[in-house]
C-alpha positions as CSV (number, residue, x, y, z in Angstrom):
1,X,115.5,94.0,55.1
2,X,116.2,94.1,58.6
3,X,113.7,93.3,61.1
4,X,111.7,95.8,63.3
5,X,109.9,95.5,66.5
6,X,107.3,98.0,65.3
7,X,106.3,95.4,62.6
8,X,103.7,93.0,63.8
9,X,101.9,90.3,62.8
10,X,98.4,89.5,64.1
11,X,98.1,85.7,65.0
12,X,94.7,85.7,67.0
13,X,91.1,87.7,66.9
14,X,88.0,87.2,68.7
15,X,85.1,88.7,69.4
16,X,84.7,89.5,73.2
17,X,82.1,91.9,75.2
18,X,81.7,93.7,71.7
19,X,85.3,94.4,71.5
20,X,88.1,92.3,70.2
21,X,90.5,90.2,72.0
22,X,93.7,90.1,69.2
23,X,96.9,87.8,69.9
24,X,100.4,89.3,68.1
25,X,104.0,88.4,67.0
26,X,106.9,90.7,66.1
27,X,110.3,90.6,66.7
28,X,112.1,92.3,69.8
29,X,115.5,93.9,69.4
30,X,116.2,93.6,73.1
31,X,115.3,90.0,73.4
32,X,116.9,89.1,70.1
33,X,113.7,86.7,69.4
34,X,110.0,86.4,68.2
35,X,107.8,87.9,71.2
36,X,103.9,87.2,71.4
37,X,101.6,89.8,73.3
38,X,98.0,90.2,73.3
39,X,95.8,93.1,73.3
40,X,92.1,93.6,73.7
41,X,90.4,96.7,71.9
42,X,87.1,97.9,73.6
43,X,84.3,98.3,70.9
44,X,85.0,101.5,68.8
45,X,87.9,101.9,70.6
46,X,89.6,104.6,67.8
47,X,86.3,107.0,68.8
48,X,86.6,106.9,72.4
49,X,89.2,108.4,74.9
50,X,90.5,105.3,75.6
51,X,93.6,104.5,78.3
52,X,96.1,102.2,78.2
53,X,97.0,99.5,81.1
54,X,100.0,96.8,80.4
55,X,99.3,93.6,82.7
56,X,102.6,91.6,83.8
57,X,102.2,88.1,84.6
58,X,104.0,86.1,86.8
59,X,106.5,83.4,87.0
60,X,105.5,80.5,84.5
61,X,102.4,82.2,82.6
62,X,102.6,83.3,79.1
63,X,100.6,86.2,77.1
64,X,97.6,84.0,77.4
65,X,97.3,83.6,81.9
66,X,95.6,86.8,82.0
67,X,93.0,86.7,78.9
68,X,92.1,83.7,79.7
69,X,91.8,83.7,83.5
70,X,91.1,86.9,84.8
71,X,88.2,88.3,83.3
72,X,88.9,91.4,82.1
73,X,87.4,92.0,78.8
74,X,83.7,92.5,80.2
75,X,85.7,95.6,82.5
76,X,87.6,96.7,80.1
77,X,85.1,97.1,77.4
78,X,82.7,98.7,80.0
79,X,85.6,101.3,81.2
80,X,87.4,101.9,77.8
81,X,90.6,100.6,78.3
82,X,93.1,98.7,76.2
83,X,94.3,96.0,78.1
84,X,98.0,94.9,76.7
85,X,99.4,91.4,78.0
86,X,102.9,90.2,77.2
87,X,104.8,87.3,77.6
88,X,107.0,86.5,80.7
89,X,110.7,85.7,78.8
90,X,111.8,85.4,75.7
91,X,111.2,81.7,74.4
92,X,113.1,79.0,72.0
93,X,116.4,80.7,72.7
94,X,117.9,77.5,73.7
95,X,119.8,78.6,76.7
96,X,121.9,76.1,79.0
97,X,119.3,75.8,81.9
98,X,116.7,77.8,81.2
99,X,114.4,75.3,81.1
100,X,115.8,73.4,84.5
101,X,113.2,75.1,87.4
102,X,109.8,77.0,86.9
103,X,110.9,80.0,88.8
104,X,113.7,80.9,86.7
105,X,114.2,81.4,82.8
106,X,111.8,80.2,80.5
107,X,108.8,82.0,81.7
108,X,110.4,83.7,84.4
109,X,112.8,86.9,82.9
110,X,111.8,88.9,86.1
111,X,111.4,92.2,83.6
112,X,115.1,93.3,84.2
113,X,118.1,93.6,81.6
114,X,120.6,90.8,82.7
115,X,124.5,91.2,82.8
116,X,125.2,87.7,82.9
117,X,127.1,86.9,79.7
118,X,125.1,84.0,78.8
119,X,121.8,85.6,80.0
120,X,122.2,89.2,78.9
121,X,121.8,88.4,74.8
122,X,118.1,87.5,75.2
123,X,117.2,88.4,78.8
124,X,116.5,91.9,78.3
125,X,112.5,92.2,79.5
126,X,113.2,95.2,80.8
127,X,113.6,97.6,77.7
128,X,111.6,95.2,75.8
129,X,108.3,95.9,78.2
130,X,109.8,99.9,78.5
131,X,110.6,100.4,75.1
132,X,110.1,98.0,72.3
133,X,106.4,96.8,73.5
134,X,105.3,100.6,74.9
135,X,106.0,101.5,71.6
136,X,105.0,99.1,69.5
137,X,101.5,99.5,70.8
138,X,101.2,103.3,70.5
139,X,102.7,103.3,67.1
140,X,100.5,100.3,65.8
141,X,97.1,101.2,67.5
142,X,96.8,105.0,67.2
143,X,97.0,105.5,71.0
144,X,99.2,108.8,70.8
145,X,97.1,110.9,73.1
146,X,95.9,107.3,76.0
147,X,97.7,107.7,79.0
148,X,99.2,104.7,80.1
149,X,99.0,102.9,83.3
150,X,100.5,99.3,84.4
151,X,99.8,96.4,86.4
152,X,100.9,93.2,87.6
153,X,100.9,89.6,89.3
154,X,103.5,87.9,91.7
155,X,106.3,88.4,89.3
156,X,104.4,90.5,87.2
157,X,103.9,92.5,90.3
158,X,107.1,93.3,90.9
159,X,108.0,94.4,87.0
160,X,105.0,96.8,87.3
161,X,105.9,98.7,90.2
162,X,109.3,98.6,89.4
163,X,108.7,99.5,85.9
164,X,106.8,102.7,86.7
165,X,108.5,104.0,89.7
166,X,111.5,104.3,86.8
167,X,109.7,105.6,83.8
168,X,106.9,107.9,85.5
169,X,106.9,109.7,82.4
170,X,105.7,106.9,80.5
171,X,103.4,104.7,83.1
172,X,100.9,107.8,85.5
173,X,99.2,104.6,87.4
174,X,99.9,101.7,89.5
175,X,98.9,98.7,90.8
176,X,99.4,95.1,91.6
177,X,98.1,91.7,93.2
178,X,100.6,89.9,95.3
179,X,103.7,91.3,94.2
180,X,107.3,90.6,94.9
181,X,108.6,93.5,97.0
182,X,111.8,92.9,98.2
183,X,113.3,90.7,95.3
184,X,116.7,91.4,97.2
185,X,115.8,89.6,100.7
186,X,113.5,86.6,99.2
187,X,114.6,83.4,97.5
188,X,112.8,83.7,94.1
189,X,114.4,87.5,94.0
190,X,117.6,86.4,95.0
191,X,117.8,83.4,92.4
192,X,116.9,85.6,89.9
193,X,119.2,88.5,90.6
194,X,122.4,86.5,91.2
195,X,122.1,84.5,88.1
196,X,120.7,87.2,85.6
197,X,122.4,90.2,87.4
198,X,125.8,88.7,89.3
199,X,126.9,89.4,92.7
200,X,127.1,93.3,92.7
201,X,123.9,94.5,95.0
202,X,124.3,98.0,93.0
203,X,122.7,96.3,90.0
204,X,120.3,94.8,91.8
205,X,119.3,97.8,93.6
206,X,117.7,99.2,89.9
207,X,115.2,96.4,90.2
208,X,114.0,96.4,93.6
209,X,111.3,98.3,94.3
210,X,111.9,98.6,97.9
211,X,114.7,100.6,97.1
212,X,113.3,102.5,94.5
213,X,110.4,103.9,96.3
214,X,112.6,105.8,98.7
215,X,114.3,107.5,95.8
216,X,111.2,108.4,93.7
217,X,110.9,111.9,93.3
218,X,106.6,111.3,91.8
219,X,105.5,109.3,95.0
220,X,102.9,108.4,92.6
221,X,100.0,106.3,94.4
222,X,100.2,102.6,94.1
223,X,97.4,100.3,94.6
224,X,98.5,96.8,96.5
225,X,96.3,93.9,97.5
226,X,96.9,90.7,99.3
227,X,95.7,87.6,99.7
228,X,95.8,86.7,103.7
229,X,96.1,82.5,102.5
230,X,98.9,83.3,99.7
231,X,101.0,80.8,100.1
232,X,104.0,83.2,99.1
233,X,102.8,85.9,101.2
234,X,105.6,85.6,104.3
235,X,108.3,83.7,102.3
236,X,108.8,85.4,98.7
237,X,106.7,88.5,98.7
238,X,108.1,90.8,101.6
239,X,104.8,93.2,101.3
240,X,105.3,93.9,105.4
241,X,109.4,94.8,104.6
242,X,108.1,97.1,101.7
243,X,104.7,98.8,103.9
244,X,107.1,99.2,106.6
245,X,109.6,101.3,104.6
246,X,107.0,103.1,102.5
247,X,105.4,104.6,105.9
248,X,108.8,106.0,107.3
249,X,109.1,107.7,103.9
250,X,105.4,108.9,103.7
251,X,105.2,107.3,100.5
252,X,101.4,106.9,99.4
253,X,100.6,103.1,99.0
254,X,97.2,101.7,99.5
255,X,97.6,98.3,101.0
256,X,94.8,95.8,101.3
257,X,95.1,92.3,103.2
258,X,92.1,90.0,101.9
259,X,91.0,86.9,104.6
260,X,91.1,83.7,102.8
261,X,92.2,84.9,99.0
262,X,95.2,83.1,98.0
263,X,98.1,83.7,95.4
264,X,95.3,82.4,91.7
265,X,94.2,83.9,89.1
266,X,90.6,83.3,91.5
267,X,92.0,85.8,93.3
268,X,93.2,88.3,90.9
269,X,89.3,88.0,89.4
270,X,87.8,89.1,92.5
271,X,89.9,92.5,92.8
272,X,90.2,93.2,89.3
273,X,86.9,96.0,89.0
274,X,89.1,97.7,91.4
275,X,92.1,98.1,89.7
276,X,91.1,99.0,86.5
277,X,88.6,102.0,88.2
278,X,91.6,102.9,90.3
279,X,93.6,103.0,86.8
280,X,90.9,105.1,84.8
281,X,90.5,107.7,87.7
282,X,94.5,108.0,88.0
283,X,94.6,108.0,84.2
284,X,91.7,111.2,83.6
């Protein structure tokens, strides 16, 4: 029998602000591997008009940074909203170095589809966020009539924006904490673009958000905010690049510089109400 991505297996369950935080497995036909994602179901969830909001994690973290870290079960319960957390790569693929640096492979697939013969087998995060996991959930959970929105840190950032700006008709909200902008000028971008992508700046123009925005027909509202002591903020991040170019295009970003917050989870905690009230009024 051959394996489906719609078939899961629950791993994980616990109680949390009434509703259930749930661990799963299944098996991704775009990664070619096991994948593990978590979801947490507000109390009574299948009675209530409940949305949908997919948090992307950034460079390192697994399924488990943002359930464990960020507190959002307590909001999420409180607001109705199914929070659905995947992993950041595919894992145990046993790639030559993927497990060299932190900032690329193993934890770090950067949500695109790579070209690179040795990459492009496995390190396909792209359709599996866009199609394999965005369906898995809505066929699995009886969410046919949510509306879906997505999220993201750093990395995660990035695959959010980036992810929605191409697939408005599956993702109607947007927002992210510290996100790469301009994955084509900055050094974590530009690792990750030449080695999963190659040299041609055509393919990397499909995952770069910067670029994206001026071609977006939606100009759907996205929520940004940044930490003023992020380490990352001037040398990876390029949220000044990407302001700058939204403006001249009118594009509707709301941008928010925060004194003293840096590039944690500490951060993420802080700002999180926001986000998921600027998701369920986007969302009605």
């Amino acid at each position: 029998m051959s394996k489906s991505y719609l078939d899961i297996i629950k791993i994980k369950s616990n109680k949390c602000f009434n509703g259930k935080q749930n661990v799963y497995k299944h098996f991704s036909k775009s990664t070619d591997c096991e994948m593990t994602f978590s979801v947490y179901f507000p109390n009574n969830y299948e009675n209530k008009n409940v949305s949908v909001l997919f948090f992307l994690s950034g460079l390192t973290c697994t399924h488990e940074n943002f359930i464990s870290k960020a507190g959002s079960q307590a909001l999420a319960d409180e607001l109705n909203l199914v929070i659905v957390a995947p992993d950041t790569s595919p894992r145990g693929v046993k790639i030559d170095g993927d497990d060299e640096s932190w900032d690329f492979g193993t934890g770090a697939g950067f949500y695109l589809n790579s070209k690179a013969k040795v990459w492009s087998k496995n390190y396909n995060m792209y359709d599996y966020i866009v199609n394999d996991l965005y369906e898995t959930i809505f066929y699995n959970f009886n969410l046919k009539d949510s509306k879906a929105g997505i999220l993201g840190h750093s990395m995660g950032g990035h695959g959010a924006i980036m992810i929605a700006l191409k697939n408005p008709d599956k993702f109607q909200s947007i927002s992210a904490f510290s996100p790469i902008l301009c994955p084509s000028k900055y050094p974590w971008g530009i690792k990750a673009f030449s080695n999963y992508l190659g040299d041609n700046k055509d393919d990397w123009a499909e995952y770069d958000s910067s670029i994206l925005i001026t071609k977006s027909k939606e100009k759907r509202a996205i929520l940004i905010d940044q930490g003023l002591d992020d380490e990352f903020y001037k040398t990876e991040l390029g949220t000044d690049d990407f302001e700058q170019i939204a403006n001249q295009i009118e594009y509707p970003i709301t941008l928010r510089r925060h004194e003293g917050y840096d590039h944690s989870y500490y951060f993420i905690s802080s700002f999180l109400k926001d986000h998921f009230e600027w998701h369920k009024n986007q969302l009605r």
